[in-house]
N, C-alpha and C positions, 0 to 999 in steps of 0.2 A: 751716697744717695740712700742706702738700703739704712742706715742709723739716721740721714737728719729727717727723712720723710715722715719718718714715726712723731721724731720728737715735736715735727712740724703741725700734725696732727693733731697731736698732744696742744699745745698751743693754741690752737685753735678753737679743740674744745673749750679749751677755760675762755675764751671769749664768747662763746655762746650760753658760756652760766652766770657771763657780767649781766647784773641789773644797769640796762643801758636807758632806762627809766629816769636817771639818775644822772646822766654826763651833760652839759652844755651844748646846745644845736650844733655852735662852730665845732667842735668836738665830736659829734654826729655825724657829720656831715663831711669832716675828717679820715672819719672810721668806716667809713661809705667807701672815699675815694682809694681808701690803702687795701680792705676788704674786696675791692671789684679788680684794680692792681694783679693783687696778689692771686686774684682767679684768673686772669689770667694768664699768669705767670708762669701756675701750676699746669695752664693747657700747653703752655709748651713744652714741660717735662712730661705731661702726658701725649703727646703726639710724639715725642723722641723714643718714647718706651713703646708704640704701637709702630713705629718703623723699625726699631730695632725686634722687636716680636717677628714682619713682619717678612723682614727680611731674613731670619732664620727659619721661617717655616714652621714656625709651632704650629700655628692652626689646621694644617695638615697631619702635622707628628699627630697632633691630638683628636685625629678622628672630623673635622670642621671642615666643610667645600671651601672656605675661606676666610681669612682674617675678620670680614665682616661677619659673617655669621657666627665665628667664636667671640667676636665682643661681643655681638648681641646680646649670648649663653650667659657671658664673663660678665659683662658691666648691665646686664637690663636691658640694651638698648634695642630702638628698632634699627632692622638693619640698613632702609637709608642712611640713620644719622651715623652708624657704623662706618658706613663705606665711605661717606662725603669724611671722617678724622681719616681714614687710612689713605685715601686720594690725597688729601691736604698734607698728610703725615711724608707722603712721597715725596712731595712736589718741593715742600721746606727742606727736605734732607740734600736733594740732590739741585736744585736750581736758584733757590733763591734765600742766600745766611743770611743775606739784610734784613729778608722779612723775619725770618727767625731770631734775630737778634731781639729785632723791634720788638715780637712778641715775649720772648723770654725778660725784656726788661721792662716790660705791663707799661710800652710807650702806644703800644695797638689792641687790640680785640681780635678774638678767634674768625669773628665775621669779618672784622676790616681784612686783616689778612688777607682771606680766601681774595678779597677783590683785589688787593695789593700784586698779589701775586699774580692773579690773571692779568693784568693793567700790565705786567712787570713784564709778563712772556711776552705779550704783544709789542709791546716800544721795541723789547731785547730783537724780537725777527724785524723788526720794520727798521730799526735807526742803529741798531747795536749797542753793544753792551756799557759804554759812555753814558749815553741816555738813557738807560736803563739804571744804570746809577744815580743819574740828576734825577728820574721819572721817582725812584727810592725814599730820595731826601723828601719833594715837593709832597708825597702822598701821605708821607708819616705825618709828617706834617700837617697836611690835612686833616689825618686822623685823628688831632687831637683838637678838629673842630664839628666834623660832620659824622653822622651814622652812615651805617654801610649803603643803608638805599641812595643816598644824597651824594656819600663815596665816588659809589660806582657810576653816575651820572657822570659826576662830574671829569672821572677819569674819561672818559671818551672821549675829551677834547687835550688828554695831557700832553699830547705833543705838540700843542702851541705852545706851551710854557719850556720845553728841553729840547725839541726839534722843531719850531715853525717852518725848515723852509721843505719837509717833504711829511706836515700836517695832513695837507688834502689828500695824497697820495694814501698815507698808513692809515688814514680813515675806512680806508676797504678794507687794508687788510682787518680792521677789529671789527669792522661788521663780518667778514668771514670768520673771524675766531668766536665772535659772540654763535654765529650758526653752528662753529663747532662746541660749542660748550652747551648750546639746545640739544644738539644732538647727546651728549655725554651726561646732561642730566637729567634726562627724560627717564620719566618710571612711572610706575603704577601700584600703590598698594591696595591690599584689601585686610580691612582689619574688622573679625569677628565681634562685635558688641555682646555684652552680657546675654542680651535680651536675645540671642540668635539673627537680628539682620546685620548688614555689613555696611560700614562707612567705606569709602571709593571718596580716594585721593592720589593725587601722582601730577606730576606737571608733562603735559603734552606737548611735542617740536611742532612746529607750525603746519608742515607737510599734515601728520596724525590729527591736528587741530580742525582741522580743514575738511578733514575725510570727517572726522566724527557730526560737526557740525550740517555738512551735507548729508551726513545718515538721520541724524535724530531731529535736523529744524524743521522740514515737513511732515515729522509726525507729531512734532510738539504744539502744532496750531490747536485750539479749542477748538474742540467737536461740535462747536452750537453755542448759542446765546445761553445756555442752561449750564454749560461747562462751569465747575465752581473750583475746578484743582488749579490750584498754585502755578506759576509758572514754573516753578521747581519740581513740581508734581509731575505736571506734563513730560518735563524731559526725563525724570528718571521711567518714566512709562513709556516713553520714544524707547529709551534706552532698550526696556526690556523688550519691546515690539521688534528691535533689531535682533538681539540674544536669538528670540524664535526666529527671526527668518532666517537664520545664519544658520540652526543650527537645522534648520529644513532641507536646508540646499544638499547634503548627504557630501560636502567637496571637502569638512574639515580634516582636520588629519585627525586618523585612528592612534587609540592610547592603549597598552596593553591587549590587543588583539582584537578588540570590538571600537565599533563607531562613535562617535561623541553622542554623548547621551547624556541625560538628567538622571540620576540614581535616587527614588522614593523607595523609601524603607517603611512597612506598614502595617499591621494584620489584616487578614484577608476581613475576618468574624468584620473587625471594625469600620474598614472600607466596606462593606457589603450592608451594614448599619447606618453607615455615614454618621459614626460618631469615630471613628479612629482618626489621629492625628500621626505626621508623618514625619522622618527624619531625612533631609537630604546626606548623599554621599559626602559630603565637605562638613555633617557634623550639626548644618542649622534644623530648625524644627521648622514645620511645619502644618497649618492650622486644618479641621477634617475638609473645609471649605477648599484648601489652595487643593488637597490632594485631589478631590473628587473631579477637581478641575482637570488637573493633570492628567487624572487615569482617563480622563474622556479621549486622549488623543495618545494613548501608551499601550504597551506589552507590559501585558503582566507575567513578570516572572518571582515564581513564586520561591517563596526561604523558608526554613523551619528552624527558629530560633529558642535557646535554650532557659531556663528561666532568668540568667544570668544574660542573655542578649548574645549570647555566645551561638552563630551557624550552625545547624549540627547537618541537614542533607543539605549535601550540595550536589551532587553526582557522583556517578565514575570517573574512580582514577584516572588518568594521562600523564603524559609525560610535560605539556605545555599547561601551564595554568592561564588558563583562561576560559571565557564564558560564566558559568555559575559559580565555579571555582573564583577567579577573580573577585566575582561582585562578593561573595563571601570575603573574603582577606579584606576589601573594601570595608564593610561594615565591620569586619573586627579589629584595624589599624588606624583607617581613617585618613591613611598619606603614611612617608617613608617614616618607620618606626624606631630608626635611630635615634639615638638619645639627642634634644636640640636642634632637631631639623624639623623644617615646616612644610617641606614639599609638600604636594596634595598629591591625590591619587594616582592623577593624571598623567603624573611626572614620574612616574615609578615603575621598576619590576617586581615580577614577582619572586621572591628567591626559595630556592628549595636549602632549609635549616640544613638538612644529610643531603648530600649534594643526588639527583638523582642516578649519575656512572658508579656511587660507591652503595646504592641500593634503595637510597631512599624513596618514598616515596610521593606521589604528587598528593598530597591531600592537605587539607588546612592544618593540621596540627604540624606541620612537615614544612609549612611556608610561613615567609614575612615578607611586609611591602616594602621593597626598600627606593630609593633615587639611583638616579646612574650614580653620582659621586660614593653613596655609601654603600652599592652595592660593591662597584669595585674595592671600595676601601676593604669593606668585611672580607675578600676572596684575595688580596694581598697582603695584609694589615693581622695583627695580632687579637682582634677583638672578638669573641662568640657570643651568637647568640644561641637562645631556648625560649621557650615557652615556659611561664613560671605556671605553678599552681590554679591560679585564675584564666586559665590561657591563653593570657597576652604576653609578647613577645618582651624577653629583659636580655640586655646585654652586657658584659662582662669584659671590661677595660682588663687590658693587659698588663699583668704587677709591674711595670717600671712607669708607668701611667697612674697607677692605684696600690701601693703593695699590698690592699687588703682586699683588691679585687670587688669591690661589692656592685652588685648589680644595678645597671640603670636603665632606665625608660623614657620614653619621651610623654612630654606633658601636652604637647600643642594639640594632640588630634582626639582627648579627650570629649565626649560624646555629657558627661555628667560633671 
């Protein structure tokens, strides 16, 4: 695998430098169906190396809360689509070669698959593994007529075709396994736009469907004949009307020693001008208009930052970082400062760089924000870190990780 990949690569290239300008449609159209094939083909030597990865543990050896989050690092991706190849990567190894077969010989799709499979566990509990078989043959089958949406419909009735005579019966059980797979793929991302707002995407289980809709539909009605916001307008404006009440009621759970709060980063000169604009803790900006709003219903706690953006009073020493101490490492990390991880603030300790028993001490040049996962990592694990030159935190992979050792950072909680 490690020589024909290459050469497969190689290959490839030289058809992406053919003038295809030049070949005959049926010919086209030829090179279409052995090109989509062979992408295929290639997912299931790629979901075979992400099992075998997955099941040795590298993404831990290497510092990663998880296989997902180190493909995200490795291949780009985001870490739903990460998680949904390592789920699917399981699920082929250990329950179902047929599908894997199918896949490997580009008779299916990445997508048909995933429904293959799920269609496949369901008959295998309902009818056993006989029918699970015939359910194999009838869907590949299928698959080389219908897309996944049409698929997956259609399987919900496959035990008419390989089991009719306990159909009505296993129909519960896959509306039970469909609940259980609402539940398993339920999420929520939040993904930072150039421009500092945030796109809000994730697919909701019906129960969370339910609650949200009951929060945000009576405050989504137009305020009046004059109301001119969008229906989409209104709810992301429900939405935020929720965010404040929620975070009014004082019941959320506390993060690093203080209460749930909104963190505006600002000069006083500017706020007292009503020309300064503000930075939230998570990194987006903010216009002098939202802040002034803000500060109408806030503690102002005050920072003295350096021309570099860099904390410089924070208070007195202690042994706990927390309070101004925090909100400082806050504005200089941004979230867990490990190299490749996106946790936010919220999710985080504080760590003392010299541990504070061997003398160190508690002050910002002496801490970094780390997550539970990478905090324990760094106090088990072979990796140090420092404060480089610019006084953000850089970490130092372990030579049988790196043998040249060279320092790295994380990029996510960049602020510029």
């Amino acid at each position: 695998m490690v020589e024909e990949l290459p050469q497969a690569e190689d290959a490839i290239a030289a058809c992406a430098d053919t003038a295809i300008w030049a070949l005959p449609e049926g010919e086209l159209i030829a090179a279409l169906d052995t090109a989509y094939r062979i992408e295929q083909r290639l997912a299931a030597v790629k979901l075979a190396l992400i099992r075998e990865l997955d099941g040795r543990g590298t993404a831990t050896t290497q510092g990663a809360s998880s296989t997902a989050v180190w493909l995200r690092e490795r291949l780009r991706l985001t870490v739903p689509a990460a998680r949904r190849l390592v789920d699917l990567a399981a699920v082929l190894d250990t329950g179902n070669p047929g599908v894997r077969h199918a896949l490997a010989d580009g008779h299916i799709t990445v997508e048909q698959a995933r429904v293959i499979t799920d269609t496949i566990d369901t008959v295998q509990t309902a009818a056993g593994p006989e029918a699970a078989d015939k359910a194999l043959g009838v869907l590949v089958e299928w698959a080389g007529q219908f897309d996944p949406t049409l698929l997956r419909k259609l399987s919900t009735r496959i035990l008419d075709h390989v089991a009719p005579d306990i159909a009505d019966a296993a129909a519960k059980a896959a509306l039970d396994a469909e609940a259980r797979r609402a539940t398993r793929d339920r999420h929520l991302t939040l993904s930072t736009l150039t421009d500092g707002r945030l796109r809000l995407t994730g697919i909701l289980d019906t129960e969370t469907a339910g609650l949200l809709r009951a929060a945000i539909d009576p405050l989504s009605a137009p305020s009046g004949p004059d109301d001119q916001r969008s229906p989409g307008q209104r709810r992301h404006d429900a939405l935020s009307d929720v965010c404040r009440l929620a975070l009014r009621t004082g019941e959320l759970p506390e993060h690093g020693g203080d209460s749930a709060q909104v963190v505006v980063t600002t000069s006083y000169d500017g706020l007292t001008r009503q020309l300064g604009s503000g930075t939230l803790d998570t990194g987006l900006h903010l216009t002098p208009e939202a802040v002034r709003r803000l500060a109408c219903d806030a503690g102002i706690l005050p920072a003295v930052l350096s021309g570099a953006g860099q904390p410089l009073d924070i208070g007195r020493q202690r042994r706990l970082i927390t309070g101004p101490l925090r909100r400082a490492l806050i504005l200089r990390d941004g979230g867990c400062a490990f190299p490749g991880c996106d946790r936010p603030p919220r999710w985080c300790d504080a760590h003392h760089i010299k541990h504070w028993a061997d003398g160190g001490q508690t002050s910002l040049a002496n801490a970094v924000l780390l997550c539970g996962h990478h905090h324990r990592h760094l106090h088990h694990g072979d990796w140090t870190v420092r404060l480089a030159g610019d006084g953000h935190p850089e970490f130092v992979p372990p030579a049988w990780l790196d043998p040249e050792q060279l320092p790295r950072r994380n990029h996510y909680h960049r602020r510029t």
